[in-house]
LUMDOVEX-35216 format. One record per residue (C-alpha): residue number from 1; x, y, z. Coordinates in steps of 0.5 Angstrom, whole numbers, plus 2048, in hexadecimal, padded with zeros to 3 digits. Layout:
# LUMDOVEX-35216
- num|u|v|w
- NUM|X|Y|Z
...
END
This chain:
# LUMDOVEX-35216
- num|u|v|w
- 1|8A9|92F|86D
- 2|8AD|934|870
- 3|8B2|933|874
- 4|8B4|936|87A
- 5|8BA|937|87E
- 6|8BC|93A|885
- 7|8C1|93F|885
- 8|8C6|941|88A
- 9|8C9|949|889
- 10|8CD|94A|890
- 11|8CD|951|88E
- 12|8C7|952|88F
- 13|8C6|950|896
- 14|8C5|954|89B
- 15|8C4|950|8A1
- 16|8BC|951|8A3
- 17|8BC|949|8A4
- 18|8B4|949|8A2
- 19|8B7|943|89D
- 20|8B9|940|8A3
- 21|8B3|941|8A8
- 22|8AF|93F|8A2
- 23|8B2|939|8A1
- 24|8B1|936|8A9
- 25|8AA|938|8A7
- 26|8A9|932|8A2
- 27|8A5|92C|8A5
- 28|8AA|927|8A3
- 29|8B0|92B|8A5
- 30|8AC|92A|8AC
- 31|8AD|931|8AF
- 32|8B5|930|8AC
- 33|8B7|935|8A7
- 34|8BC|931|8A2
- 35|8BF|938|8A0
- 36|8C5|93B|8A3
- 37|8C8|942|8A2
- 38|8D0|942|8A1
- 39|8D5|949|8A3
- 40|8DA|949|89E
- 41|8DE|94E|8A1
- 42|8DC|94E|8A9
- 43|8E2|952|8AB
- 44|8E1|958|8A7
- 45|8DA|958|8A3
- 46|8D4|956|8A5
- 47|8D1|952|89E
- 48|8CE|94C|89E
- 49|8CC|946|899
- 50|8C6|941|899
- 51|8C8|93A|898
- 52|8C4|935|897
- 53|8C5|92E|894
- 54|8C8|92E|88E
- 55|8C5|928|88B
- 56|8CB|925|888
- 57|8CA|921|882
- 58|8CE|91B|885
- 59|8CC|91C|88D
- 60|8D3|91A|890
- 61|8CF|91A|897
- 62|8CA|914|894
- 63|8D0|911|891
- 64|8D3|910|899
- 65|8CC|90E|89C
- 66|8CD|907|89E
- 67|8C6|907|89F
- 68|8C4|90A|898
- 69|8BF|90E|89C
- 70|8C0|914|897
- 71|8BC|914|890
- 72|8BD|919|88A
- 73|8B6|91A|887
- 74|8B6|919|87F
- 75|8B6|921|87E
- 76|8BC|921|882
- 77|8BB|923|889
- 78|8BF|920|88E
- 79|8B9|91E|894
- 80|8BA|91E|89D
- 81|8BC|917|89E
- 82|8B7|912|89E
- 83|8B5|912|8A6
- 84|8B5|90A|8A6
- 85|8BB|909|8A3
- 86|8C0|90F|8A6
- 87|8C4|90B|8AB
- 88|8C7|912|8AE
- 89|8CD|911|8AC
- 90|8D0|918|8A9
- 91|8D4|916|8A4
- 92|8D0|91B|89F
- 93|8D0|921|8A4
- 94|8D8|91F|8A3
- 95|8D8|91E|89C
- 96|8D3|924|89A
- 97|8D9|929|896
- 98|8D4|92E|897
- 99|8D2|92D|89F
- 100|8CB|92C|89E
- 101|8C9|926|8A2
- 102|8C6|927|8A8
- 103|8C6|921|8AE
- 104|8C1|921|8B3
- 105|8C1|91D|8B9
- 106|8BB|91E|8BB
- 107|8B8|91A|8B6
- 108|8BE|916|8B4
- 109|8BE|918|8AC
- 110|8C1|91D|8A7
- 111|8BD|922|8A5
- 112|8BF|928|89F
- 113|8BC|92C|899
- 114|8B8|929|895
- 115|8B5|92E|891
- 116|8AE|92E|894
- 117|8AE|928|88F
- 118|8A6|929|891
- 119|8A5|930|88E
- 120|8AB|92F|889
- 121|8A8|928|886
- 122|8A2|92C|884
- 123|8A4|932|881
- 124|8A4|937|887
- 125|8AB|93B|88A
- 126|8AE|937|890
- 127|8AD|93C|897
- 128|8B4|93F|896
- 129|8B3|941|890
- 130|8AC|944|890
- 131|8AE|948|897
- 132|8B5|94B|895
- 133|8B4|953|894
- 134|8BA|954|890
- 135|8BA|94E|88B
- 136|8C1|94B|88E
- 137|8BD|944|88E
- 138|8B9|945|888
- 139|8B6|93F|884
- 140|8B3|93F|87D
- 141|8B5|93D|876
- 142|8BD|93D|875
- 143|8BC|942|86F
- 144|8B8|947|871
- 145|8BD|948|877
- 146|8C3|948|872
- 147|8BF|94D|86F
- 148|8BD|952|874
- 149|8C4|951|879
- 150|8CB|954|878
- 151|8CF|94D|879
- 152|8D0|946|877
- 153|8CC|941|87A
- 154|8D0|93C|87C
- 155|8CE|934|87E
- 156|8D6|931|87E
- 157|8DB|931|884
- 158|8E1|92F|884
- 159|8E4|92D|88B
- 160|8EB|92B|889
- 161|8EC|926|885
- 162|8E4|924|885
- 163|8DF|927|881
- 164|8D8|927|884
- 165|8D2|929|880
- 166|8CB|92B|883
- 167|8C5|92D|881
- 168|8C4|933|885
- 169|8C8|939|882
- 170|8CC|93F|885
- 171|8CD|945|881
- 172|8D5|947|87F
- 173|8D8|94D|87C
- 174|8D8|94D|874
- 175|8DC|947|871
- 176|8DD|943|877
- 177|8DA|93C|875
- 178|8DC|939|87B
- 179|8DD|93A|883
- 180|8E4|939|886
- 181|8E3|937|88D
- 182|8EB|937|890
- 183|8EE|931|894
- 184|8F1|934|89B
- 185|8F6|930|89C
- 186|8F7|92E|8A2
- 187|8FE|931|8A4
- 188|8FB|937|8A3
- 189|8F3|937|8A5
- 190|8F5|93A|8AC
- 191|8F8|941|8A9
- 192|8F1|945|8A9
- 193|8EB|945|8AD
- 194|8E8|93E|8AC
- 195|8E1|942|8AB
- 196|8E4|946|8A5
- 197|8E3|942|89F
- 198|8E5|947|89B
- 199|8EC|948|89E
- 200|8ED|941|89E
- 201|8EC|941|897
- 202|8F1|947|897
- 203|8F7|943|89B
- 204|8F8|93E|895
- 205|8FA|944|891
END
């Protein structure tokens, strides 16, 4: 059987946020969209980027629930934690190394991405997917994406010294097998705009 995979290429994005509204129309998001859109370089550019949970291989975030309220299916998604069990306390919204999940007090429970399991568990796209006009969330077998896209797909990211990987893919240039994702230290995260991640990227050099 055919695998397939979700794919992030940030270069496509031109910030349309259809993903986003889509998202929030899926019944068991309950009118939440699970899909933000990030501004790499706020200052000076008007880019975009999609970002939706990862799914990490070993989820930090179901690592420090307390409550064991996060499960990770056999195929590797990553779900919402259970209702019964989510106890508010935010420790996997602290955790998350890609910012993603999101502390309702509403309704007392941490909700995130989970990759329309309800469509992607029996073959179909998740909403994302299926509504982006540019194919910056794209999701179909690995192979067919590195055959038909310039760029590596990549699921490694390395945070410092931690290395995570994940079962949704970004596309990097040519050769790259990994994503560095630079540590600001801490005496120098106040020397650019605290909205300019590309800046502060910049300011470790």
């Amino acid at each position: 059987m055919t695998e397939y995979a979700m794919v992030l290429d940030y270069s496509r994005c031109i910030g349309c946020q259809a993903c986003v509204q889509a998202c929030g129309e899926c019944d068991t998001h309950r009118g939440r969209s699970m899909i933000h859109l990030e501004t790499i370089r706020r200052r000076d550019s008007v880019q975009t980027a999609p970002q939706v949970c990862m799914h990490c291989e070993n989820p930090v975030c179901a690592r420090v629930c307390p409550a064991d309220a996060i499960k990770k299916t056999p195929d590797g998604v990553v779900q919402s934690s259970l209702k019964p069990r989510c106890i508010g306390c935010s420790n996997c919204v602290m955790a998350c190394p890609f910012g993603v999940p999101k502390y309702f007090a509403e309704i007392d429970q941490m909700m995130k991405c989970d990759l329309c399991y309800d469509r992607t568990s029996v073959g179909r796209k998740p909403m994302c997917a299926t509504v982006c006009p540019s194919q910056a969330i794209t999701f179909a077998p690995i192979d067919e994406v590195q055959r038909s896209r310039h760029g590596t797909p990549v699921n490694q990211f390395r945070f410092g010294r931690e290395v995570v990987r994940t079962k949704v893919f970004v596309m990097v240039p040519e050769g790259s097998s990994a994503l560095d994702v630079g540590l600001v230290p801490l005496e120098r995260r106040h020397a650019a705009p605290p909205d300019d991640v590309a800046a502060l990227l910049e300011d470790m050099h």
